[in-house]
N, C-alpha and C positions, 0 to 999 in steps of 0.2 A: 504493500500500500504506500508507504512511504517511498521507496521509488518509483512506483508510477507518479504522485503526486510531485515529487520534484522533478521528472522527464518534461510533468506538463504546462509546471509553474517557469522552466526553461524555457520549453517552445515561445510561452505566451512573451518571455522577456524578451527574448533574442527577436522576435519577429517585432516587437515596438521599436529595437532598435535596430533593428534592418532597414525599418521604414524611416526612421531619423537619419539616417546615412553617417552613423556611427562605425559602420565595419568596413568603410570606405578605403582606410589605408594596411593593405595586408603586410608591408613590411617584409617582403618577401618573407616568411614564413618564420621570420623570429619571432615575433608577437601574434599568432594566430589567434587571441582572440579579440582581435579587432576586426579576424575576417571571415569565421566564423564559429558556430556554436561549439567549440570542443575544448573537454575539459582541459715568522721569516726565524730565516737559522743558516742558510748557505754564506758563502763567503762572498760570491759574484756582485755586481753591479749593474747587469745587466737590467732594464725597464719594459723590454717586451723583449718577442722572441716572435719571429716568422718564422714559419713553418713550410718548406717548399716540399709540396706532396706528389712523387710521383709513381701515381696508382697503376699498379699492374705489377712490381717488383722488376724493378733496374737492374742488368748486367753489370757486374761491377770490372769483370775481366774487360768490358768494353769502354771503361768511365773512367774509374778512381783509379783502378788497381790491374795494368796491363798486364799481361807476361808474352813478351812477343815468343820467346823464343820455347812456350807451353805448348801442345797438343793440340787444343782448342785457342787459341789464339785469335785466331779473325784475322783480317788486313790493316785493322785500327794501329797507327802505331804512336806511342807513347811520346810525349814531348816535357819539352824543360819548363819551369815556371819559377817563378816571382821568389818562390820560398827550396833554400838552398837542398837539393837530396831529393821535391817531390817532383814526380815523374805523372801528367796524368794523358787523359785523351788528343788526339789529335784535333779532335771539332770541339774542344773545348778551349781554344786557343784566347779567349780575351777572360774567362774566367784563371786562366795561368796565369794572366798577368797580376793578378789578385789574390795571389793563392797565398802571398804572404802574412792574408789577415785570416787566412784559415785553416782547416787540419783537416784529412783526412782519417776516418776509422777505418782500419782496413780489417780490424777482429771481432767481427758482426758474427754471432753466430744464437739463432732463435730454433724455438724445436715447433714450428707451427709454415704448414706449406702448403695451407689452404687458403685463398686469397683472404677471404674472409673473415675467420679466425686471427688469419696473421695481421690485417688491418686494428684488429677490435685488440689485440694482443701489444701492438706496435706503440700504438697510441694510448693504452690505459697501462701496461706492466700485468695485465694480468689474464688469463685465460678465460675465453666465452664460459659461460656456465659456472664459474668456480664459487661454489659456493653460494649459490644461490642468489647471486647478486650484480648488478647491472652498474658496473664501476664508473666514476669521473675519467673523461680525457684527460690527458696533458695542458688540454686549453683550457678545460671548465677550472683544474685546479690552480693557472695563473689568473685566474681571472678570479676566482678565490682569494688567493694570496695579495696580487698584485692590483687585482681592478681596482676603481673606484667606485664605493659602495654606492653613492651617492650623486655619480656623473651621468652626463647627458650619454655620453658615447656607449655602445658597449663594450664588452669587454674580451668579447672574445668572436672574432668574424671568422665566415668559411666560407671561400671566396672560389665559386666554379667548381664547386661541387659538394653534394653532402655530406658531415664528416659524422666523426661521435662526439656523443654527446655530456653530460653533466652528471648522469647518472643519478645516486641518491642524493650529488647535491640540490638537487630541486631546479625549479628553471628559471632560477636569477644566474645561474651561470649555464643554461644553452647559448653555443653560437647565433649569430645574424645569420642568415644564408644569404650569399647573392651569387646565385647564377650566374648572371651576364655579366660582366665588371663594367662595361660600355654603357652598359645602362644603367647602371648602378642600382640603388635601394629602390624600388615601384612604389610610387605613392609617398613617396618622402613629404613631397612637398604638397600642402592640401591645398585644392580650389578654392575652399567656402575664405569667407572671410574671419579672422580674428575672432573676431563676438562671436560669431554663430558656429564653429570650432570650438571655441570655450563652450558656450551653450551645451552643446551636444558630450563633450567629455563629461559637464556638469551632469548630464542628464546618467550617462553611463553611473555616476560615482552613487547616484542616489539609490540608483535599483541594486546594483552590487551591497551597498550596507542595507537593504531592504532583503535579499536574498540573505545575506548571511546574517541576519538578526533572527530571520525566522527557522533556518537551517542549519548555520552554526557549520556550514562544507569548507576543510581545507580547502579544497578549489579554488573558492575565491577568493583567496588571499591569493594563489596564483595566480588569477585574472589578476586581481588588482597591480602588483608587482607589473606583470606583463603591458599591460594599457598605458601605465604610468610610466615607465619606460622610455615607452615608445610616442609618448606624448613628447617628453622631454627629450629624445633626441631628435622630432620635428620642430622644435623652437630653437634647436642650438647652434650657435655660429657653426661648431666644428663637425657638423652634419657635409658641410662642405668640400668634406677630404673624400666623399664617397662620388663626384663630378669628377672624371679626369679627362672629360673633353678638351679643356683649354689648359692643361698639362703641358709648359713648356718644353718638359723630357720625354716625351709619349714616343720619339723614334727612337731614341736610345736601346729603349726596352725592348724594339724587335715588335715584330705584328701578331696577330692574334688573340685571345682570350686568359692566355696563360701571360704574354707581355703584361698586358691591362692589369691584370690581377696580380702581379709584381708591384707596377707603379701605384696600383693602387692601395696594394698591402705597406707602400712605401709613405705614401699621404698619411694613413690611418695611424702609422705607429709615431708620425710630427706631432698629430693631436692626443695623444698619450692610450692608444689602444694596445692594451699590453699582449695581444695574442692576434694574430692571425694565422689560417691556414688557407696556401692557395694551391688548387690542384691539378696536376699535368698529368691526364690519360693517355695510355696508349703501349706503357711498358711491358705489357705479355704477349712478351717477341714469341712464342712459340716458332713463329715462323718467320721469313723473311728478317732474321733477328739484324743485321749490318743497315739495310736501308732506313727501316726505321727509326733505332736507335741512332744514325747518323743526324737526320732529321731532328728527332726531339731534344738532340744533344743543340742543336744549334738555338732552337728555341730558352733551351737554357743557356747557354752559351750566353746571348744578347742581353738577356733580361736578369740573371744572376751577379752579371760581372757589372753592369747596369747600376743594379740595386745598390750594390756592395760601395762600387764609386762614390754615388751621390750622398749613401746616408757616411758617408767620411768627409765629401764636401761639406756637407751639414753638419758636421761635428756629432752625428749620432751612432757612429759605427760600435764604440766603442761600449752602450749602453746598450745595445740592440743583438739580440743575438738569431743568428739566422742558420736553419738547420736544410740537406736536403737529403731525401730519405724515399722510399718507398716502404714496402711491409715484408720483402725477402731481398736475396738475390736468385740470379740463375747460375745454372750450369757451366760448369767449368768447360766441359765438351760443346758441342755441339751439334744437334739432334738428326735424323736423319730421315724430315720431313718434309720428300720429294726435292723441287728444283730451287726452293727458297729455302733452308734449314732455319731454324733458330735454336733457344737455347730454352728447357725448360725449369720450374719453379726450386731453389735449391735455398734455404734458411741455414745451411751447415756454416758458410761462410760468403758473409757478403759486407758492401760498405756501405756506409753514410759519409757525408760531408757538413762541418761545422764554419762558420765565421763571424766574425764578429764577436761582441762583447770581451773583447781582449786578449785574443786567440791569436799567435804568433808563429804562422806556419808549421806545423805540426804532423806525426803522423804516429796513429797511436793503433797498434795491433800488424801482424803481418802472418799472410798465409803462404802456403808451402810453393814453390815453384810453377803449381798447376792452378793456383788459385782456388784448389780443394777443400781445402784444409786450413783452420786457425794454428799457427805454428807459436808466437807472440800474443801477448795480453786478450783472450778471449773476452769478450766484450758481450755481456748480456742486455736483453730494451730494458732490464734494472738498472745494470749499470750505468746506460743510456739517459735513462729519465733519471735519475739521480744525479748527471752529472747538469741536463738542464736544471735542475731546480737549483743545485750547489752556484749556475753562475748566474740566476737572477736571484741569487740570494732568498730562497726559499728552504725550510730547515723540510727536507723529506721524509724523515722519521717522525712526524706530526700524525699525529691519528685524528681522521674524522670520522662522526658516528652516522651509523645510517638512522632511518627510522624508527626502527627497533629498538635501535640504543644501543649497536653491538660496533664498537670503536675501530676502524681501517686504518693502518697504515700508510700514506700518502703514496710510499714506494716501497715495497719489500726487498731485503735479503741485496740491496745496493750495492755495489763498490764503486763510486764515482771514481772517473780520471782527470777529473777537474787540473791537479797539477799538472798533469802532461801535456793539457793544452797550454798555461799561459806562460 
């Protein structure tokens, strides 16, 4: 009875203000219910951290960590850069020139080889399913730590595709999503006038403490949270990092969606957004593994070495930490499927790449001759996410509680390499 009665006490509210033109601004998908009815301790300095996601699981024998003269090898051939000892891709040539503000992980090594899995695993430190519980991202908890409880902006964006999420922290820390970066936030900006904007939020705040006097629903303290948000990053001057039409640097960055979402992860982090994640599909070379990877290396190429420049021109290199990563690597070999090969999904040993926030050319782990194998510093996503937290100055051994009341560890079973990068 009491459920049916608040299904219908819902309908009746949501369709009053459907008709006031309340759920007008969807926010692409961070604040849904405005669009509709549904329910420190580290040592670093770092102020935010981009996130360069690229989904599908990167070769790293083709990127980071060459071995010409390996078995599977490819035609890629390795070249000098910026930072004395590292060797990386050949189509990564203007990101070499920069390699001195960054480090290479060559001792990647996760036990999850299902894209899936390895995403959700990648990103939170911990395994689908464990334990009965739907963990915080990397983002949701700098946006915990680091956001501002109380600013216009948020605090954590996922720029070009959808990522994870906040988990038990509830949904003051879900990402923004924006798909298009060209088009930035949908509905940012409202038609109606001032007053009649005000009006109509007014009107929202009145039925929400009307619902919850009579029902007493967690929920709406969600809604409220969420409208109020999004109210407040519609009024904010720095709403205006999310336009990157009149971006004097927009060719820098190279063309595309993945560019866009660079420079625009670039803007967001000037106005103090402590997380973003932008995403670059396309890495499950199973096949044609050279062409491709030739290709998306250039997209990063342009737009990495790009980023990296400008926030040093800006004086923010060094407060900003930018990470690039997929959720495995591939095969040391390579496969023998038909007239295009590629290389399939391989978590044994693969790389990431770090820069920024104080990171001075570096290369931390190394695998065996064939690219096989971790030989040096084995490198777990503990170790990984411990060593972000360790350089935006976030203490990891922090325990948050779920609902329940049963206390998580921020990151378990850790060993950062924080030192070996600075």
């Amino acid at each position: 009875m009491f459920s049916t009665k608040l299904q219908d006490r819902s309908r009746r509210d949501v369709l009053k203000l459907a008709a006031a033109g309340v759920f007008a601004p969807t926010l692409s998908g961070w604040l849904p219910v405005l669009a509709k009815a549904a329910p420190s301790g580290g040592t670093g300095k770092a102020k935010s951290c981009i996130l360069l996601w690229m989904d599908g699981g990167p070769t790293h024998k083709d990127t980071w960590d060459l071995k010409p003269d390996s078995k599977g090898a490819g035609d890629f051939k390795p070249i000098k850069t910026a930072a004395s000892g590292i060797e990386i891709s050949e189509h990564l040539p203007k990101v070499a020139q920069v390699m001195n503000h960054g480090a290479v992980v060559r001792g990647m090594t996760t036990p999850e080889g299902a894209h899936a899995r390895a995403k959700y695993y990648m990103h939170t430190g911990f395994r689908e399913g464990q334990g009965g519980v739907v963990y915080p991202a990397i983002g949701s908890l700098v946006s915990q730590e680091k956001g501002a409880a109380n600013g216009a902006m948020p605090n954590y964006v996922a720029i070009g595709g959808r990522s994870f999420g906040s988990g038990f922290l509830g949904p003051k820390h879900q990402p923004l999503l924006v798909t298009d970066p060209n088009r930035g936030v949908e509905d940012l900006k409202s038609a109606l006038s001032l007053s009649t904007f005000d009006n109509r939020v007014g009107l929202l705040e009145q039925m929400e403490k009307a619902f919850h006097r009579e029902y007493k629903a967690d929920a709406i303290n969600d809604h409220k949270t969420t409208y109020e948000r999004a109210v407040k990053m519609m009024q904010s001057k720095e709403a205006k990092a999310f336009d990157i039409s009149s971006d004097p640097s927009k060719a820098k960055y190279g063309s595309g969606r993945f560019a866009e979402g660079v420079l625009m992860a670039r803007r967001l982090v000037e106005v103090g957004v402590p997380f973003v994640e932008v995403s670059l599909g396309g890495w499950d070379t199973h096949q044609d593994n050279f062409a491709r990877v030739k290709s998306l290396s250039e997209q990063v190429d342009a737009a990495l070495s790009a980023l990296v420049t400008e926030l040093k021109d800006k004086g923010l290199l060094d407060s900003t930490l930018i990470v690039w990563m997929g959720e495995f690597g591939r095969t040391p070999n390579i496969n023998a499927r038909g007239a295009k090969p590629g290389r399939d999904h391989y978590p044994r040993a693969w790389s990431l790449a770090m820069f920024g926030a104080g990171i001075k050319g570096r290369v931390v782990g190394k695998t065996d001759k064939e690219g096989a194998s971790v030989v040096e510093r084995p490198t777990t996503a503990q170790d990984f996410l411990g060593t972000v937290c360790e350089l935006m100055g976030i203490d990891h051994t922090k325990k948050n509680e779920t609902a329940t009341g049963r206390p998580i560890q921020m990151v378990e079973k850790a060993k950062p390499f924080t030192k070996d990068l600075l």
